[in-house]
C-alpha positions, 0 to 999 in steps of 0.5 A: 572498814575492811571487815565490812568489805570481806562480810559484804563479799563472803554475803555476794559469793555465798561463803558465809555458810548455811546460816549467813544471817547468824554469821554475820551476826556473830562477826560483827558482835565480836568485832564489836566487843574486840574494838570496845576491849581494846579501846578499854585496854589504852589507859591500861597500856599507858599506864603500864608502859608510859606510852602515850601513842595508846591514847591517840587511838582511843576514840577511834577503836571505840568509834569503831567498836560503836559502828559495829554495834550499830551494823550488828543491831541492824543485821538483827532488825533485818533478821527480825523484819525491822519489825519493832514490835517484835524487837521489843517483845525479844529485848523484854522476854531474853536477858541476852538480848536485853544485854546486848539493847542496853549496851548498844543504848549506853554506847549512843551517848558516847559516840555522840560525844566524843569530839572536841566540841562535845567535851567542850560544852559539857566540860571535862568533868562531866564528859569524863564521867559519861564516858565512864559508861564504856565500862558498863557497856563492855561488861554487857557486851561481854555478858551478851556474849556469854549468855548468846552462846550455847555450848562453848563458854569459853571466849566470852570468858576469856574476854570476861577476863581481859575486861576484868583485868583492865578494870585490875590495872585501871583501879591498881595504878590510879589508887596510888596517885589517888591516896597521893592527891589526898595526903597533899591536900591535907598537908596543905591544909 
């Protein structure tokens, strides 16, 4: 929790500018998207190199990515009051905000699930299939991104990218395996 250290230091020394509600906001937005990203980026890392070391620290990146999200939602209830109201009126009235809610609401479920016992109660199947929502969160966090900024589009696109690129590697490297399944099932047949 080292960058939550630094956030709480740069806050108690004054060093996080003019606007610290807004830099906070920002650093743990990317952090969130970074951890998430590069939860995302295991299967692909394994499948490309053979490595297994990537799926041991899967869960916790995206555990990780999830306490982020929920400490950059709650620096933006802090910013708006805690006044639910007003959250509510700002998620329904800007997409960006509306991104960024349902991302947050799609990770809930994830971090929630993700023990042993969990995967156990629901059965691998099933859990396998919930978790697949880490791709529908990243791409909105990703969104979030980009429609939050006002100038510079560029790092929400290039994380965009990477995001994109996972999804290539992940679809291109499965899709053999896939069409190989298939053909000895029908071979059995």
């Amino acid at each position: 929790m080292l960058p939550v250290a630094v956030l709480v230091y740069d806050a108690l020394s004054g060093a996080l500018g003019a606007n610290p509600i807004q830099r906070a906001t920002l650093q743990t937005g990317l952090l969130t998207l970074a951890l998430l990203v590069l939860s995302l980026a295991c299967t692909p890392l394994r499948l490309l190199t053979g490595w297994t070391w990537p799926a041991r620290i899967r869960k916790t990146l995206g555990l990780l990515g999830f306490g982020y999200a929920a400490l950059h939602f709650l620096i933006y209830l802090f910013d708006h009051g805690f006044d639910l109201t007003l959250m509510t009126e700002d998620v329904l009235k800007r997409p960006f905000v509306t991104a960024g809610f349902t991302a947050l609401l799609l990770l809930v479920p994830l971090a929630l699930t993700s023990t042993p016992r969990a995967v156990k109660r629901l059965g691998f199947q099933r859990w396998t299939r919930l978790h697949q929502l880490a791709y529908v969160a990243v791409s909105l966090g990703a969104l979030h991104y980009y429609w939050g900024v006002k100038k510079d589009h560029t790092p929400p696109l290039i994380y965009a990218a990477v995001i994109a690129a996972l999804f290539l590697i992940r679809f291109l490297k499965r899709r053999p395996a896939r069409s190989a399944r298939a053909g000895s099932r029908a071979a059995k047949s």
